[in-house]
C-alpha positions as CSV (number, residue, x, y, z in Angstrom):
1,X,108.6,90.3,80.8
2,X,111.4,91.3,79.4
3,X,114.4,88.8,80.3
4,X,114.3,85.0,79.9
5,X,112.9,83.9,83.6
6,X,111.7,87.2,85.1
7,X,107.9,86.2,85.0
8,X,108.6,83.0,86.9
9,X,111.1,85.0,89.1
10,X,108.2,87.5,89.8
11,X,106.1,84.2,90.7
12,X,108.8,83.1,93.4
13,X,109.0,86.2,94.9
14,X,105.1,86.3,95.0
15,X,104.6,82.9,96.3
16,X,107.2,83.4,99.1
17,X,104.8,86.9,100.1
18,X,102.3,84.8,100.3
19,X,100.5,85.3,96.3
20,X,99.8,82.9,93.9
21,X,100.2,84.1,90.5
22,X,100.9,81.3,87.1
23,X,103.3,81.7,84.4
24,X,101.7,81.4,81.2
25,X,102.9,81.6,77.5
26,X,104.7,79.9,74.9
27,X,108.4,80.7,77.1
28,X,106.3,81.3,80.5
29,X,106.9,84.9,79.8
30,X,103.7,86.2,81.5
31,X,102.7,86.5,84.8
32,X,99.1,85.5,85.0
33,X,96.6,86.9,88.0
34,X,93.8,84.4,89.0
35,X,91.9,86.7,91.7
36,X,88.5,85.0,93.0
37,X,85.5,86.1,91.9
38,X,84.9,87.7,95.0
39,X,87.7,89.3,96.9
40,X,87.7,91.6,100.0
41,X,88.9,95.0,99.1
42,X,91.7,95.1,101.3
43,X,93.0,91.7,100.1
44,X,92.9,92.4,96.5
45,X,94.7,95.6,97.4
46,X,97.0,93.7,99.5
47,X,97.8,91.3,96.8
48,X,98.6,94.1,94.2
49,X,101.2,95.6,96.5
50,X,102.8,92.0,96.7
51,X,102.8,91.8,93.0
52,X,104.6,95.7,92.7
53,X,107.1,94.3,95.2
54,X,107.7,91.5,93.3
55,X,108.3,93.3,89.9
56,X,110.1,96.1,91.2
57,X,112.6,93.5,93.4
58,X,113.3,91.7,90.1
59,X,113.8,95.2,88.2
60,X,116.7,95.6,90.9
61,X,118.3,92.2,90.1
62,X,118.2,93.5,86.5
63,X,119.6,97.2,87.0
């Protein structure tokens, strides 16, 4: 991600929606996914959708 704090930004955003997503990297600059090995469709679905809604709220803040 591009600006200092946005991955663990996207993180919050995802935890409060209900996701759990990791930061990983040397400046927790990546978000990392950790989907079980077997998900339901509509949940992984679901989840994705949380995670555009995270990135795209913190490309607002950004903007």
């Amino acid at each position: 991600m591009g600006r200092p704090g946005a991955a663990r930004d996207v993180c919050g955003a995802a935890l409060r929606a209900g996701l759990l997503l990791e930061t990983a990297g040397r400046q927790d600059e990546v978000v990392k996914l950790l989907p079980p090995l077997s998900v339901a469709e509509g949940q992984l679905e679901r989840g994705l959708e949380i995670l555009d809604e995270a990135v795209a709220g913190d490309r607002a803040l950004v903007a």
